[in-house]
C-alpha positions as CSV (number, residue, x, y, z in Angstrom):
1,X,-17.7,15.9,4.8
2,X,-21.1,16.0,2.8
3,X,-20.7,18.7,0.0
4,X,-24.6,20.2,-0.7
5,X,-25.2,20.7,-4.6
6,X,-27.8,23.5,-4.0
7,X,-26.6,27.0,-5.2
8,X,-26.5,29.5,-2.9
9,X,-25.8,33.4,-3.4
10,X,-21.7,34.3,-3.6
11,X,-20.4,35.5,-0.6
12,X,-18.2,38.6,-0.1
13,X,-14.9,38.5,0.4
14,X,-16.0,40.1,3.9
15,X,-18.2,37.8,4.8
16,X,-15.6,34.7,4.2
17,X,-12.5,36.8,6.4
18,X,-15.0,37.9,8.8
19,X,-16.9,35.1,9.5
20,X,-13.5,32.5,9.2
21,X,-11.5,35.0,11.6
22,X,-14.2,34.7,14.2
23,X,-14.6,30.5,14.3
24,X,-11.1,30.4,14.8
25,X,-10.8,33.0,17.2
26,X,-13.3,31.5,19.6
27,X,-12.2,27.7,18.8
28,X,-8.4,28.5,19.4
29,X,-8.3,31.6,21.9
30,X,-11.8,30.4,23.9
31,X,-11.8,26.4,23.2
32,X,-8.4,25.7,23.4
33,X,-6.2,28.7,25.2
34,X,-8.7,30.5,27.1
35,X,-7.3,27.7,30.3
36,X,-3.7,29.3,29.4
37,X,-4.4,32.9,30.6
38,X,-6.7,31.1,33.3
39,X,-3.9,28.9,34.8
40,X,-2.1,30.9,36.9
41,X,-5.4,33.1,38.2
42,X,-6.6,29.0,39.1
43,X,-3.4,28.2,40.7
44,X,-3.5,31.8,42.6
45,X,-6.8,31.0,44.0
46,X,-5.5,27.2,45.1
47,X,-7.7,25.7,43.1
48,X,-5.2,23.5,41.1
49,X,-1.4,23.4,40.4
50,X,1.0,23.2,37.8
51,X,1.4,19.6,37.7
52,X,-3.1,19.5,37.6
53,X,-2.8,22.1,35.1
54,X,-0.4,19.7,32.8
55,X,-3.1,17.0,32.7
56,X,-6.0,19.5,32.2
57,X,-4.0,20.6,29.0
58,X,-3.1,17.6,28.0
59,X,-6.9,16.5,28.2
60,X,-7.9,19.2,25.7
61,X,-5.0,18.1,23.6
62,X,-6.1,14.6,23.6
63,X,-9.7,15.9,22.9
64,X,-8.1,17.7,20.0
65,X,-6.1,14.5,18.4
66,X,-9.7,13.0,18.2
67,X,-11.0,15.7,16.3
68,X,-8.3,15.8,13.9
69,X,-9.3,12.0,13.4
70,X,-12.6,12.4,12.6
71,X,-13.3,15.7,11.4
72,X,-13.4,13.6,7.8
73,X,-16.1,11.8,9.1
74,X,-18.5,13.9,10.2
75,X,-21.4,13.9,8.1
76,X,-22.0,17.5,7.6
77,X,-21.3,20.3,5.4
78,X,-17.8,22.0,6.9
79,X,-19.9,24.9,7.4
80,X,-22.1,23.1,9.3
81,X,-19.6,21.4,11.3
82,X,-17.7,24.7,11.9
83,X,-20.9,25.9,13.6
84,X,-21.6,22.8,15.8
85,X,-18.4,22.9,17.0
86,X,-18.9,26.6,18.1
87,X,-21.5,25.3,20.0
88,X,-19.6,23.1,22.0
89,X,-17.1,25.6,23.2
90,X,-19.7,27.3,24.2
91,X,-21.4,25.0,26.7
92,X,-18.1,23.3,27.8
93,X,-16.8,26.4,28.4
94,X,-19.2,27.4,30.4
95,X,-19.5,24.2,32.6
96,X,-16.0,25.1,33.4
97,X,-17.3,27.8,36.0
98,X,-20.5,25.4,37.3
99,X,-18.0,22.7,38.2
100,X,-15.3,22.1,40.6
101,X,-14.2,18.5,39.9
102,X,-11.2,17.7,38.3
103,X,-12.4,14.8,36.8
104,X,-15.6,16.9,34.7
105,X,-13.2,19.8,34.5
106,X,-10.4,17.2,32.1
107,X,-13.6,16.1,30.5
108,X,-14.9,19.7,29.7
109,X,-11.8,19.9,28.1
110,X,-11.3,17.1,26.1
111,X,-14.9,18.5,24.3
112,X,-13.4,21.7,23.9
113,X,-10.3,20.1,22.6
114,X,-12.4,18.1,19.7
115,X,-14.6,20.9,19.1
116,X,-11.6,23.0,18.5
117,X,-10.0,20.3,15.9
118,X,-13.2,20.3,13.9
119,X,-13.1,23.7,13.6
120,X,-9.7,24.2,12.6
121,X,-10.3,21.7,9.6
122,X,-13.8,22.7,8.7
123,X,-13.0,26.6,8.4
124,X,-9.5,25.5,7.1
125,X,-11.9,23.8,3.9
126,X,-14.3,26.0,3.4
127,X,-12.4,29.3,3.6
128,X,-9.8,28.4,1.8
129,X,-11.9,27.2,-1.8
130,X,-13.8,30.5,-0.7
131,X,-11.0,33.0,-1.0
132,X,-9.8,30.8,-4.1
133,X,-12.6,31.2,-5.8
134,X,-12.9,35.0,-5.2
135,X,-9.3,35.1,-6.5
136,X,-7.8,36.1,-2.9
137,X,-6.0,33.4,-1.8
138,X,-4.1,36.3,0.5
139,X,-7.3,36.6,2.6
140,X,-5.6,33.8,4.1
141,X,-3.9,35.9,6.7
142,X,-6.7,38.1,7.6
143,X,-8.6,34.4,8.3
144,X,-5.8,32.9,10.4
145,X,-4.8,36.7,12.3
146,X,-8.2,34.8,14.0
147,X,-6.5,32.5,16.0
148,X,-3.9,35.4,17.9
149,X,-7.0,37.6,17.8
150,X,-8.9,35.1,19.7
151,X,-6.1,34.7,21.9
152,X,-5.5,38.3,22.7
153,X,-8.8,39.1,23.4
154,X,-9.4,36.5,25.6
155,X,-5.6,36.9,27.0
156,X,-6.7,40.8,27.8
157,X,-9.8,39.7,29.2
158,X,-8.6,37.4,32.0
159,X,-5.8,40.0,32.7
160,X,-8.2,42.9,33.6
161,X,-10.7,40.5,35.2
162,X,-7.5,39.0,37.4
163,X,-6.3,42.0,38.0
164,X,-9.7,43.2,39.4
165,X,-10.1,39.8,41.5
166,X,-13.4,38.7,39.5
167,X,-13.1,34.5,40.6
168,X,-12.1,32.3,38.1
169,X,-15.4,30.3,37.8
170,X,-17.2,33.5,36.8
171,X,-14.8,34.4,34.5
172,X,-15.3,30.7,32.5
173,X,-18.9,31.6,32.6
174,X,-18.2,34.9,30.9
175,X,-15.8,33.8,28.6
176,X,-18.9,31.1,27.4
177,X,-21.0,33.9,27.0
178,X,-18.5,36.0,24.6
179,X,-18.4,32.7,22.7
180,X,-21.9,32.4,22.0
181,X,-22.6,36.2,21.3
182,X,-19.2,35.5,18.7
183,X,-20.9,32.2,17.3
184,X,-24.3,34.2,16.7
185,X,-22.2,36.6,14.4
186,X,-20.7,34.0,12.6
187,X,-23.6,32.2,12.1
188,X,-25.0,35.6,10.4
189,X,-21.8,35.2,7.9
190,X,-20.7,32.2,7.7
191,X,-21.5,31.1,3.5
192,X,-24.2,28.1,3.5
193,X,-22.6,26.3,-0.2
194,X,-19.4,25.4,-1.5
195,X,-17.4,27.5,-3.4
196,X,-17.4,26.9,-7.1
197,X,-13.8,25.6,-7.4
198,X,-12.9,22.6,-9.3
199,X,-10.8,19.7,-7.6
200,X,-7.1,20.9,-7.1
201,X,-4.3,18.9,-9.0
202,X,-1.4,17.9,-6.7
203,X,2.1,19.3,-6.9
204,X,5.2,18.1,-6.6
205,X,6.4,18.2,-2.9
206,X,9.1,20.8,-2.1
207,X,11.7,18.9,-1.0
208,X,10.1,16.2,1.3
209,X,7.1,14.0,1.0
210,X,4.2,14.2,2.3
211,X,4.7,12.3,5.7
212,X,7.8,14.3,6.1
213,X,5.7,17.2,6.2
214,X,3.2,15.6,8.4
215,X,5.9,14.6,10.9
216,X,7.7,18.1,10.8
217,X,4.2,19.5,11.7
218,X,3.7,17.5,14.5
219,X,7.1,18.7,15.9
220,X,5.6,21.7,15.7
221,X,2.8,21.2,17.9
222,X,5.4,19.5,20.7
223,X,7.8,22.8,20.6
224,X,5.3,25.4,21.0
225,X,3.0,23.7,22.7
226,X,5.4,24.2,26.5
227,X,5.3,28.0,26.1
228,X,2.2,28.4,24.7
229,X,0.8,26.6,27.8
230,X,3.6,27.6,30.8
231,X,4.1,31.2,29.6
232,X,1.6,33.6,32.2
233,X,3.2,30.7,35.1
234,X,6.6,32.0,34.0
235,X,6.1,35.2,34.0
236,X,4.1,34.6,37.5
237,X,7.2,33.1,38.5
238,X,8.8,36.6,37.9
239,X,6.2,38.6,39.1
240,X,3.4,38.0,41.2
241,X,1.1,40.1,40.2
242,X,-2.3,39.7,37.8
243,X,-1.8,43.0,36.5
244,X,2.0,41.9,35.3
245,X,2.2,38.8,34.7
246,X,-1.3,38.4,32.9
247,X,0.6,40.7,30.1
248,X,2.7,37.6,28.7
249,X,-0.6,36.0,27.0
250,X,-2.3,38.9,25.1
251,X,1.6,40.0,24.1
252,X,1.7,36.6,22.6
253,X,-1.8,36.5,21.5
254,X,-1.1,40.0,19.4
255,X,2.2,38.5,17.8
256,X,0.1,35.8,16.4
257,X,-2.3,38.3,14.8
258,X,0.1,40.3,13.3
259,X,2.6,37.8,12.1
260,X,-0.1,36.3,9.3
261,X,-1.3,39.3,8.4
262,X,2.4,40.5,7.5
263,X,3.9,37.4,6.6
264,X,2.4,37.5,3.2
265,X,4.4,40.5,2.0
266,X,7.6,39.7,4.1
267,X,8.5,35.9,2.9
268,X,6.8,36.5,-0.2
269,X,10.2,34.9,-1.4
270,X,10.3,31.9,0.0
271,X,8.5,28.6,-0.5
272,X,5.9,27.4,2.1
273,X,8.3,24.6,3.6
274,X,11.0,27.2,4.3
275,X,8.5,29.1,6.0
276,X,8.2,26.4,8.4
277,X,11.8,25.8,9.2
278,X,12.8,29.4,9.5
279,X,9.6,29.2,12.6
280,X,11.2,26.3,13.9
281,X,14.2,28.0,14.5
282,X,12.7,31.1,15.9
283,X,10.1,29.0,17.8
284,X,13.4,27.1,19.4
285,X,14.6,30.2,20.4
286,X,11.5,31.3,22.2
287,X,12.0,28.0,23.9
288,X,15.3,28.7,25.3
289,X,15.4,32.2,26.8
290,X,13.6,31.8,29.8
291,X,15.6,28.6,30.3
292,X,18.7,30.2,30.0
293,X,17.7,33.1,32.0
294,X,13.9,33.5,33.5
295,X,13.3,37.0,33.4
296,X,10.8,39.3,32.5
297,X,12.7,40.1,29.6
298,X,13.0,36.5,28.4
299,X,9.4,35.9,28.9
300,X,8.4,38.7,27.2
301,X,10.4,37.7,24.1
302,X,9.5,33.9,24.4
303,X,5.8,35.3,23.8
304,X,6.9,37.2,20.4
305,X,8.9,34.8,19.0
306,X,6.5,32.3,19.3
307,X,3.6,33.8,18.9
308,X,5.2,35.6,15.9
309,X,5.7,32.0,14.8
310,X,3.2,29.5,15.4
311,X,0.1,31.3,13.5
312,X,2.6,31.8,10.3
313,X,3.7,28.2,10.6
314,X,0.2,26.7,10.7
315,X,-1.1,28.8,8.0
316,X,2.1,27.5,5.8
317,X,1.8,23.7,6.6
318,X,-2.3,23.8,6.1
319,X,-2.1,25.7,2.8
320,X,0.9,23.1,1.6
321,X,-1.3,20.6,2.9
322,X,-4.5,21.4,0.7
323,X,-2.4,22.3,-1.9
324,X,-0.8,18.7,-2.3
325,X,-3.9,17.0,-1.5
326,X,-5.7,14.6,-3.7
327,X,-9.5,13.6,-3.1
328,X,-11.1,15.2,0.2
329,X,-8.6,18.1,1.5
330,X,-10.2,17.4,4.7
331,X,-8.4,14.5,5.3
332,X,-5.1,15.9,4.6
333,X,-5.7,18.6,6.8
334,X,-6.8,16.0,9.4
335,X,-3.8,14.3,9.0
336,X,-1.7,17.5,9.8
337,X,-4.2,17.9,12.6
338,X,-3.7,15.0,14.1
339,X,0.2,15.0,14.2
340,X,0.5,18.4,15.8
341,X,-2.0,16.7,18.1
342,X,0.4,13.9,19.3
343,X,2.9,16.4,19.2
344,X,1.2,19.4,21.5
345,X,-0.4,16.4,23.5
346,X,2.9,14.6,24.4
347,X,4.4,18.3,25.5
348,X,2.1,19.2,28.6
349,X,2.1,15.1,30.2
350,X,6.1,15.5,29.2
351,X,6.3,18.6,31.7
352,X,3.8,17.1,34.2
353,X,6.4,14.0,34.4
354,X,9.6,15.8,34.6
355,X,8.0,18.4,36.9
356,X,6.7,15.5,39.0
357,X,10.3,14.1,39.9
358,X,11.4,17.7,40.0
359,X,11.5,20.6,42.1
360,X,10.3,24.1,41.3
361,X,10.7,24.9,37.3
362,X,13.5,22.3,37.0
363,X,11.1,19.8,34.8
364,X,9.5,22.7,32.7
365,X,13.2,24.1,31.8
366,X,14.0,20.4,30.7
367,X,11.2,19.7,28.7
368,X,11.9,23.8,27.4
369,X,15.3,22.2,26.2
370,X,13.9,19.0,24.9
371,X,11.4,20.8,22.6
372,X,13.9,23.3,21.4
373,X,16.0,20.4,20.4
374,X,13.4,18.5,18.4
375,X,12.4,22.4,16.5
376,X,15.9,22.6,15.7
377,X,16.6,18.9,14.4
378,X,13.0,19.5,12.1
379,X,14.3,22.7,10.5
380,X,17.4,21.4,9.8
381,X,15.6,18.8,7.7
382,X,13.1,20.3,6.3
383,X,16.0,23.0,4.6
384,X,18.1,19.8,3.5
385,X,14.9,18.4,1.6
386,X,14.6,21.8,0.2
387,X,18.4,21.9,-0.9
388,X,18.5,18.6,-1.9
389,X,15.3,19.9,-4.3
390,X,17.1,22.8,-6.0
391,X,19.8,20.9,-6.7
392,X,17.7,18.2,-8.2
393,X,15.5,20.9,-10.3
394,X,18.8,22.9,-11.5
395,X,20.4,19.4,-12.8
């Protein structure tokens, strides 16, 4: 990404949160999540199923591997490409409620998906060097509470519009329009230079190299990405009613939020890779309880554990990320990207397979069970790198 050389005036430190909390709130609760809350009102109304909704999904997670690829190469300043990526969500989101084939509705989302990609790594660049060079690096949770804030809001918003019966093709066009007015803010914010921050040095890895951390991350993506998506259908499953079972995505949405903003003070203790496996583990638990036992109660604790989870975890791997990078952090970040990608892309098309051959939840529980296993197997590395490190340091 081009970096300009013409000074601008310093930002506030309200300004940087403000403006970063808002791109990833409409690029992660709009671009990429808004379909979750929408899937069961669209399967309600018979316009698609669950085995449709799989591929739609996996459409905007395809979209969002090819962001993560190129986000590097897009010749623009981050902030720049932070806003044209805002306006993308906003028109494909919008096309969602002027269409109803399924063919332009998986190509909708595959421009939401890239969209939401280069935001994720452009805000991840600029707001980061930002906060740095303000000397508050902690601003980091207020930027990343975005993405559960986004998803809350929007979570909220397609619970009282289902609950009231509003279609779902006006509520796409209404969820574009909060989008723009969103972007229009940010665009009032968002900091036109680079912060003044010289080029970081690299640090020794804790505990694994690079790639392992790259590969652990892309776990990631594949074990939240089932209950992040199938959630509101599970709690559908449960109860069939808008006004119930639309609860299970801003519940998840709000854990998200809150979990950055107080992880901060609460593993203030431990290193950033132990951060990840200790969500692993709790993100494999959310996996399992409605598998073991579909409840309201296990749904409802499914949505905090991993919403409580995967916001904390993402803020960890990307600041690890930048903070071992050498040259362009954007690629780094990309790279990390791009495996939780593969990983949150291979999730949905996993389910639509297993539910295919299957009847009723049968092939969502198994894939449940297949991406707890594969959370628990990346903890369990990622804490013997880490041992393996203090031992190594203490010699």
């Amino acid at each position: 990404m081009s970096n300009p050389s013409i000074a601008f005036a310093r930002p506030s430190l309200f300004a940087v949160c403000t403006a970063g909390l808002l791109v990833l709130a409409i690029a992660m609760g709009i671009g990429r999540f808004a379909f979750t809350p929408m899937l069961p009102l669209m399967i309600r109304a018979g316009s698609t199923d669950v085995v449709t909704g799989g591929w739609l999904a996996a459409a905007n997670y395809l979209g969002y591997l090819l962001g993560a690829l190129t986000a590097a190469r897009v010749p623009l300043s981050p902030q720049r490409t932070g806003l044209l990526s805002l306006a993308a969500i906003v028109l494909s989101t919008a096309a969602m409620g002027l269409v109803d084939s399924v063919a332009a509705w998986l190509l909708l989302r595959g421009i939401a998906g890239v969209a939401s990609a280069w935001a994720l790594v452009s805000t991840s660049v600029w707001c980061l060097s930002w906060l740095a060079s303000l000397g508050r690096p902690s601003g980091a949770g207020v930027v990343y509470a975005g993405v559960g804030v986004g998803i809350a809001l929007a979570g909220l918003y397609c619970w009282r519009a289902g609950a009231a019966d509003i279609a779902a093709d006006r509520l796409w066009l209404q969820l574009g329009l909060l989008a723009l007015v969103g972007s229009l803010v940010v665009a009032a914010l968002l900091p036109r230079g680079a912060a003044p921050v010289p080029a970081a040095t690299a640090r020794a890895a804790d505990g694994a190299s690079g790639w392992d951390l790259v590969i652990c991350y892309g776990v990631l993506g594949f074990g939240y990405i089932l209950p992040a998506t199938f959630l509101p259908v599970l709690a559908r499953a449960v109860v069939d009613d808008p006004s119930v079972f639309g609860a299970a995505w801003p519940v998840f949405g709000a854990a998200a939020a809150l979990s950055t903003l107080f992880a901060g003070a609460l593993l203030a203790g431990l290193s950033r890779r132990q951060v990840l496996a200790a969500s692993h583990l709790l993100m494999a638990l959310g996996c399992l309880l409605p598998v073991l036992h579909l409840s309201a109660g296990t749904v409802l604790a499914a949505a905090l554990l991993v919403g409580g989870t995967f916001m904390v975890a993402t803020m960890a791997g990307m600041q690890e990320a930048k903070a071992t990078a050498t040259g362009d952090p954007a690629r780094a970040l990309g790279r990390m990207t791009a495996a939780f990608a593969i990983g949150q892309m291979a999730g949905p098309v996993l389910s639509s397979v297993l539910s295919g051959a299957t009847a009723g939840f049968a092939g969502l529980f198994a894939a449940l069970g297949i991406g707890a296993v594969a959370l628990l197997g990346s903890a369990a590395w990622l804490l013997r790198k880490h041992a393996q490190a203090v031992r190594q340091s203490s010699n």
